[in-house]
C-alpha positions in Angstrom: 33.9 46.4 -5.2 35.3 45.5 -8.5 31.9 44.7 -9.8 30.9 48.4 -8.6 33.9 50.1 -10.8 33.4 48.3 -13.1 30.2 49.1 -13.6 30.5 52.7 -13.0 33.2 53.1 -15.3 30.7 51.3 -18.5 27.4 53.5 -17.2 29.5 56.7 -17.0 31.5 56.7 -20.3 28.5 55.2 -22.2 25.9 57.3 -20.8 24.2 54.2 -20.0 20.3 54.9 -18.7 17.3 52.9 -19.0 14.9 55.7 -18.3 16.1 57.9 -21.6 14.8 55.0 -23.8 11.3 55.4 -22.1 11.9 59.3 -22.4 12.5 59.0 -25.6 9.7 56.9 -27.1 7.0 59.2 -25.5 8.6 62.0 -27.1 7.8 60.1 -30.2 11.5 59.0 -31.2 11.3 55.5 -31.5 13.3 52.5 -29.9 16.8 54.3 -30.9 17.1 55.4 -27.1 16.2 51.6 -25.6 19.1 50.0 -27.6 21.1 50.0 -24.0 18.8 48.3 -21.9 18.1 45.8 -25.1 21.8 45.2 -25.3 22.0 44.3 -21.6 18.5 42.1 -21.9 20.4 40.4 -25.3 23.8 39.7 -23.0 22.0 38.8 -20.0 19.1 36.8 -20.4 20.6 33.5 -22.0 23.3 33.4 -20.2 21.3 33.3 -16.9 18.9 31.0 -18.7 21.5 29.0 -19.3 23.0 29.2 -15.8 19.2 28.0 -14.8 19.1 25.3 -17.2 22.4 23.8 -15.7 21.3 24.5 -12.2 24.1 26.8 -11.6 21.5 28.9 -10.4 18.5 27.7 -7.8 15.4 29.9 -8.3 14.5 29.4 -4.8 17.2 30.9 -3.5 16.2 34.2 -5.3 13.9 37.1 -4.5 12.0 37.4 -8.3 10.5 33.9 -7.3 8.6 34.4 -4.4 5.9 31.2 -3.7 3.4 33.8 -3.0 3.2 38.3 -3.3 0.7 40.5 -3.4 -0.4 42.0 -6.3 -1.4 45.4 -6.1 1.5 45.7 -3.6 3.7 44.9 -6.5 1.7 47.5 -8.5 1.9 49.6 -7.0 5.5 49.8 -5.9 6.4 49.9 -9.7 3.5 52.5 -11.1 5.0 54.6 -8.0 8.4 54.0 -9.0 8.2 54.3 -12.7 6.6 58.2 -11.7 9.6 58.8 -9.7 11.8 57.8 -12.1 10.6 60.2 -14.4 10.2 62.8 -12.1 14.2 62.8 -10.9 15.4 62.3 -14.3 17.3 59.2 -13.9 16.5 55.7 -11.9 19.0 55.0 -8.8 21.5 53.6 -11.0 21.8 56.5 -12.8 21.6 58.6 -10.1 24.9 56.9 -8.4 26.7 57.4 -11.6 25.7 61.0 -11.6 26.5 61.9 -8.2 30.1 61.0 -8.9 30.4 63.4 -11.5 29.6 66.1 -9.2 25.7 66.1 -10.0 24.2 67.8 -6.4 20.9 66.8 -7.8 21.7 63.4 -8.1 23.4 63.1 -4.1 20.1 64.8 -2.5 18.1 62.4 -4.7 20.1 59.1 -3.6 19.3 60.4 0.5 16.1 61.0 0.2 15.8 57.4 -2.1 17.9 55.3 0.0 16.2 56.7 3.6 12.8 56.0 2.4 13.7 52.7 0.8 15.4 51.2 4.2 12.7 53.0 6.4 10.2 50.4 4.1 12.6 47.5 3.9 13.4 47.6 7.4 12.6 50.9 9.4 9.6 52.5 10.5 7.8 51.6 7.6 8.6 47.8 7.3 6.0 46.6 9.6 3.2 47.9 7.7 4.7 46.9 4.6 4.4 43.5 5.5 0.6 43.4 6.5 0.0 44.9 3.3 1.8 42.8 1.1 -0.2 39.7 2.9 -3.1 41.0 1.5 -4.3 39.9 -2.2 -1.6 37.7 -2.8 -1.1 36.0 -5.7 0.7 32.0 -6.0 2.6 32.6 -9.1 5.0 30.1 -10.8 8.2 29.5 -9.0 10.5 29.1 -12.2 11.4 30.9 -15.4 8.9 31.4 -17.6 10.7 29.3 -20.2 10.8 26.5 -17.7 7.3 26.6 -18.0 7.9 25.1 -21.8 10.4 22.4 -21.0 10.5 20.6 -24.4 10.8 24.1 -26.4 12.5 26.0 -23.8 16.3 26.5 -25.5 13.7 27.2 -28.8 11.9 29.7 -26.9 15.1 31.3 -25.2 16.6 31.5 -28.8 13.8 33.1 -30.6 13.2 35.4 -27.7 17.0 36.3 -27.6 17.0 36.6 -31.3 14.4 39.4 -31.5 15.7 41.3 -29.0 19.2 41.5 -30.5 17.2 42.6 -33.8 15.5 45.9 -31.9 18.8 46.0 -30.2 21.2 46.3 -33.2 19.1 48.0 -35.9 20.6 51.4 -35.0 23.7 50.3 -35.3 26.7 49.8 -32.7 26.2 52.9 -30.9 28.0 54.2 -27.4 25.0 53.4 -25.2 24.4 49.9 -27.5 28.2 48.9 -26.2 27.4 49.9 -22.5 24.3 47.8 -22.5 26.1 44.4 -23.7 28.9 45.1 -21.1 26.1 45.6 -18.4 24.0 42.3 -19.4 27.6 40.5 -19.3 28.3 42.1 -16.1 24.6 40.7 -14.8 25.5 37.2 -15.8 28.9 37.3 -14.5 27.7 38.8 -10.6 25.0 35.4 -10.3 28.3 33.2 -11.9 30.4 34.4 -9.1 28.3 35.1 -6.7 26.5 31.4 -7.0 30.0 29.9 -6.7 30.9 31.9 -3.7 27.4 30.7 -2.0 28.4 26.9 -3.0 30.4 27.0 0.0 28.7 24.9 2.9 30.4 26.8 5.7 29.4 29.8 4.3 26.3 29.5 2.3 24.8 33.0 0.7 22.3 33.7 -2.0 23.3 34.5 -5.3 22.7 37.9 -6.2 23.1 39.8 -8.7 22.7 44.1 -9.4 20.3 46.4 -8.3 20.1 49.5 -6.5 17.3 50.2 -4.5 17.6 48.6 -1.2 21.4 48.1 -1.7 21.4 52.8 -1.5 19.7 52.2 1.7 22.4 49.6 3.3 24.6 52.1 2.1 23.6 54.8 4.1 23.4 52.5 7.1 26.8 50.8 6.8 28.2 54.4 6.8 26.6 55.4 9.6 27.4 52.5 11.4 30.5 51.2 10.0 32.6 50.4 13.4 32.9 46.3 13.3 30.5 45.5 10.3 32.3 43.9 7.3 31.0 45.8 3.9 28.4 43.5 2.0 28.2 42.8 -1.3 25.7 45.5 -2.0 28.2 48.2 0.2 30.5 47.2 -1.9 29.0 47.7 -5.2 27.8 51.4 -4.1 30.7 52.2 -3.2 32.6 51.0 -6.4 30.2 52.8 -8.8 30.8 55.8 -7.3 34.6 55.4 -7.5 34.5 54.4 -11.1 32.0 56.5 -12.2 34.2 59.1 -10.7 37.3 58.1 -12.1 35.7 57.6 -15.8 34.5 61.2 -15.7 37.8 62.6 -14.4 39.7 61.0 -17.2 36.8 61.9 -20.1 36.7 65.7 -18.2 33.5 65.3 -17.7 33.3 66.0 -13.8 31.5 68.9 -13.2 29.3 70.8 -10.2 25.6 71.0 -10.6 23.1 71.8 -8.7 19.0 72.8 -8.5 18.2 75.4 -10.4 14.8 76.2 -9.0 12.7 75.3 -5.9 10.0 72.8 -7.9 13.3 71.9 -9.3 13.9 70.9 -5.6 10.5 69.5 -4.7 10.8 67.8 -8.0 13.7 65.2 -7.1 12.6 65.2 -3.7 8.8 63.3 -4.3 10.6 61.5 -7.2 13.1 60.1 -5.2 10.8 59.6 -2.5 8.8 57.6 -4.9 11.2 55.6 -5.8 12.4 54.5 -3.0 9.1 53.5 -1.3 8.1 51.9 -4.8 11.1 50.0 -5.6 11.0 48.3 -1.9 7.2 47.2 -2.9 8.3 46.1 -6.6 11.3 43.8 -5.1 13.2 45.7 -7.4 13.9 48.7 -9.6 15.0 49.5 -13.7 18.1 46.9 -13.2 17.2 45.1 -10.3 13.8 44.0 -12.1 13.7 45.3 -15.2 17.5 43.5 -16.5 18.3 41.5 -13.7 15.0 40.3 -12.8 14.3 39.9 -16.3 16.8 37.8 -17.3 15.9 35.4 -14.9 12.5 34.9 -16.6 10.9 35.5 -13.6 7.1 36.4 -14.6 6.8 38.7 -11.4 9.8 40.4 -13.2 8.3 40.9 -16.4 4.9 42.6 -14.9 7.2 45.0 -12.8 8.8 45.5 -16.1 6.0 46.4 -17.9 4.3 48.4 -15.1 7.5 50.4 -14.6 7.7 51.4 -18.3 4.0 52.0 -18.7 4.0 54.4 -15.8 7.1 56.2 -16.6 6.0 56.3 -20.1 2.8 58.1 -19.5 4.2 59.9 -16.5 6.8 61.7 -19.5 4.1 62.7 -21.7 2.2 64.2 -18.8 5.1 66.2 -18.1 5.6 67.4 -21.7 2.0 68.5 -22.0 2.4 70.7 -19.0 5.4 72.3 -20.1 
């Protein structure tokens, strides 16, 4: 829960969203709206590098390094939800921050992701979802890419690290700039903790870390079904980024109702979100899960979803600006 105000308090106040830097360099602007998710990718990445290097961290025990995953699967899931990204204005992080500032758009969106996503992770969907992702699967390395490297891999890590910060702070120390480093510590700081919780050999659990996809969908289940289930970690952090993103905009004034202003409007949010949630499930991940989180593990599944989120949201954008 603290993890979740915490980060809803940073996202809210520093208007902290991964898909305005896309937004913004198909509308021809330049880097200048990246420089949050580059602050959290400068924060996070070597200190979980580090965390790997120590073994602090196991990469078998998490998701981005599966021994085996289909490719166009994979692809898929992130071309689709890079499109739905686009198309609902905001990935589901953004979305949870929005809805507690009295966005309408944002709450229908966050239903419509978070049924889909579970009804693929584990509803009606999930059973075809796995024969699919069986097919055309690819053996990729189970370690961080830099581990690939092992005599240069703190040289690697540096200079990798060291060009990031320099697209990162070349616009100076802007509001969104701040959010982003506070995020990537945040990153770093849930596998810490969470990896020295699941040390315990009673209790064993995966370390973990943020994302948003499948965790909406959990959501919407634990509510539902609440009566004797403890709230997991990803309950938890739902929950608390509503309450702090909530509290942050009450004490900015920022808290305001909105809703659709049109029917496509409608239709709009609802295939985006739809999208998304489908996508995300087939991408292991969405823009934090895979494209910080994931990331900053080095994971080389990560860093195609990456790319294949940003490409498609990127040209989803400027398709949108040429119809309008």
């Amino acid at each position: 829960m603290i993890t979740g105000i915490l980060y809803g308090v940073i996202a809210q106040a520093s208007d902290f969203c991964v898909r305005r830097g896309i937004a913004d360099f198909a509308e021809g602007k330049g880097l200048a709206g990246a420089t949050g998710w580059l602050g959290a990718i400068f924060i996070a990445l070597p200190l979980t590098q580090w965390m790997l290097t120590e073994r602090f961290l196991d990469e078998s025990q998490m998701v981005y390094f599966p021994e085996s995953l289909s490719w166009w699967t994979t692809a898929l899931g992130a071309a689709a939800f890079g499109i739905g990204m686009m198309l609902t204005r905001g990935c589901p992080a953004r979305l949870v921050v929005l809805s507690a500032t009295g966005n309408l758009r944002a709450w229908f969106g966050l239903f419509v992701l978070g049924i889909s996503a579970y009804a693929t992770f584990k509803g009606l969907l999930a059973e075809s979802r796995v024969h699919l992702q069986q097919t055309g699967t690819w053996d990729l390395p189970t370690e961080s890419i830099f581990a690939l490297f092992p005599e240069f891999d703190r040289l690697l890590i540096g200079i990798g690290t060291t060009v990031i910060g320099f697209f990162a702070l070349r616009h100076g120390l802007s509001r969104s700039l701040i959010g982003g480093l506070l995020i990537g510590a945040l990153v770093a700081g849930v596998w810490w903790a969470t990896a020295i919780l699941g040390s315990d050999d009673f209790d064993p659990i995966n370390p973990v870390s943020l994302s948003f996809v499948a965790p909406l969908g959990e959501t919407i289940t634990y509510v539902q079904l609440a009566s004797g289930l403890e709230p997991s970690f990803n309950v938890a952090l739902i929950g608390g980024v509503i309450l702090g993103a909530f509290i942050s905009s009450m004490i900015r004034q920022e808290f305001q109702w909105r809703t659709f202003e049109s029917v496509a409007d409608h239709v709009r949010y609802f295939l985006g979100a739809l999208l998304m949630g489908v996508g995300g499930i087939l991408a292991l991940g969405c823009s934090t899960g895979q494209a910080i989180t994931g990331f900053a593990t080095g994971s080389i599944w990560s860093l195609l979803v990456t790319i294949i989120i940003f490409t498609s949201g990127y040209l989803t954008h400027a398709r949108l600006l040429k119809s309008k």
